[in-house]
Each structure stands twice: as structure tokens, then as C-alpha cells.
N, C-alpha and C positions, 0 to 999 in steps of 0.2 A: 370719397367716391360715393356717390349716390344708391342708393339699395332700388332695387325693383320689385315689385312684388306683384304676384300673378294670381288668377283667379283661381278659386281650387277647381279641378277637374269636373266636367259632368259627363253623365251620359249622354248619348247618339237619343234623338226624337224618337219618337217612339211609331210604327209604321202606320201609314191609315187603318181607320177601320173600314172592315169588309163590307160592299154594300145592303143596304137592306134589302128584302126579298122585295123584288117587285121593281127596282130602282134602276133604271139604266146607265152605264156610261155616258161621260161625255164623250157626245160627239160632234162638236161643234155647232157654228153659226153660220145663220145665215147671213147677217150683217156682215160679220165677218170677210165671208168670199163674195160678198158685195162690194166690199170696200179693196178687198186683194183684187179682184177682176181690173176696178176702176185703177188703181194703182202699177198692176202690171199694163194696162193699154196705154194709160197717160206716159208711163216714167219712160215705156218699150221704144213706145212714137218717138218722143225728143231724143231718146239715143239713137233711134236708125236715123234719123233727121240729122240729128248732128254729124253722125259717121258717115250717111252720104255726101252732104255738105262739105265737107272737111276732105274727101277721097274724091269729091267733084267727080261722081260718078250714079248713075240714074237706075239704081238697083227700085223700081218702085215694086219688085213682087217682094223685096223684104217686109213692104211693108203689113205681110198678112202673117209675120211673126208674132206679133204679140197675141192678137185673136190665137192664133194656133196656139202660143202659149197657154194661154185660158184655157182652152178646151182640153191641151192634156194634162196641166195640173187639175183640172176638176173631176177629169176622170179618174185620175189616180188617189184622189180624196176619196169620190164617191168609195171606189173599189176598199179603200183604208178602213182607218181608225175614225174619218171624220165624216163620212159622209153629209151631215148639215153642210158644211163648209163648202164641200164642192160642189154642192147644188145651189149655196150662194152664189159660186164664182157662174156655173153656169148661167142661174140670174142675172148678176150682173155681167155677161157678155151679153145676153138680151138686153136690160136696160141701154148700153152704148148703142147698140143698131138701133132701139128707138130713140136715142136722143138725136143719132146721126141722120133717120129718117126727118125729122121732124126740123131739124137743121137745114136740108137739104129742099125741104115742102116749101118753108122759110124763103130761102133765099130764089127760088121758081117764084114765090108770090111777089116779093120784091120785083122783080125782075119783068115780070107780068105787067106788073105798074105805071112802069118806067116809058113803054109807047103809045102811051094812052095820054 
């Protein structure tokens, strides 16, 4: 029979140390709920898209669920432990409407073009 042999015991990590005077908590990023923002709009979008699609039924005021998502997770950040983070995410809910305006200027100048 083969023998097994085990590590001898240690102890439990030992707890952080307290911070320095002057030192603040984390509390997040803004990259961070820049990238969450971008991530709940994009991921939110193709699953109402898909679920309508799929239900072949034309709910288009779902589609201001993800925004609305954003705005109450950022709120409930700010309110939190992280505030950076939800003023990320609020950031990035503004970066989407400028990209979407700037999208939307886009395809008007396109467009412009086109009887001329």
C-alpha cells in the first residue's frame, strides 16, 4: 500500500495591516465602470435583441433597460464602498451617447451626400 504524507500544519495568514494615517480605502475605478458601463450596454443590447427576435415581438422601450441599468448600478456604487467606480460607470453611460451621437452625425453626413 502506498504511504501518503501530508504537510505539517500551519497557521491562518496573518490579518492586513491597519492603514496608515492619512491613507484612504479603496475605492475603486474609474476605468473600471468605464468598462462595466460599456459591458452592461453592449452584452444588455444583444440580449433584448435576441429576446425580442426570438418572442417576434417589438417591445422597443426595453430597449432603455441597459442605460437604466447603468444609471442604478452607478448610483448605488457612488452611494457604496466604491464610489470611483460609479462615477466611472456614469462616465461611461456618457461616453455611449457620444459615441452614439457622433454615429448618428455620421450616417446624416453620409446621407447628405448621396443627392448631390
Amino acid at each position: 500500500m502506498s504511504e501518503m504524507r501530508l504537510d505539517p500544519p500551519t497557521s491562518a495568514p496573518s490579518p492586513l495591516p491597519p492603514l496608515p494615517a492619512g491613507a484612504e480605502p479603496y475605492r475603486g475605478s474609474l476605468a473600471l465602470g468605464v468598462g462595466l458601463a460599456w459591458l452592461i450596454m453592449i452584452g444588455g443590447e444583444i440580449l433584448l435583441v435576441m429576446l425580442m427576435s426570438g418572442l417576434r415581438m417589438g417591445l422597443l422601450g426595453a430597449l432603455w433597460l441597459p442605460p437604466l441599468a447603468i444609471v442604478v448600478t452607478g448610483v448605488v456604487m457612488l452611494r457604496g464602498d466604491h464610489a470611483r467606480t460609479g462615477k466611472g460607470m456614469l462616465l461611461g453611460l456618457l461616453s455611449i451617447v457620444a459615441v452614439l451621437l457622433l454615429l448618428v452625425a455620421a450616417c446624416f453626413g453620409l446621407m447628405s451626400g448621396i443627392n448631390h
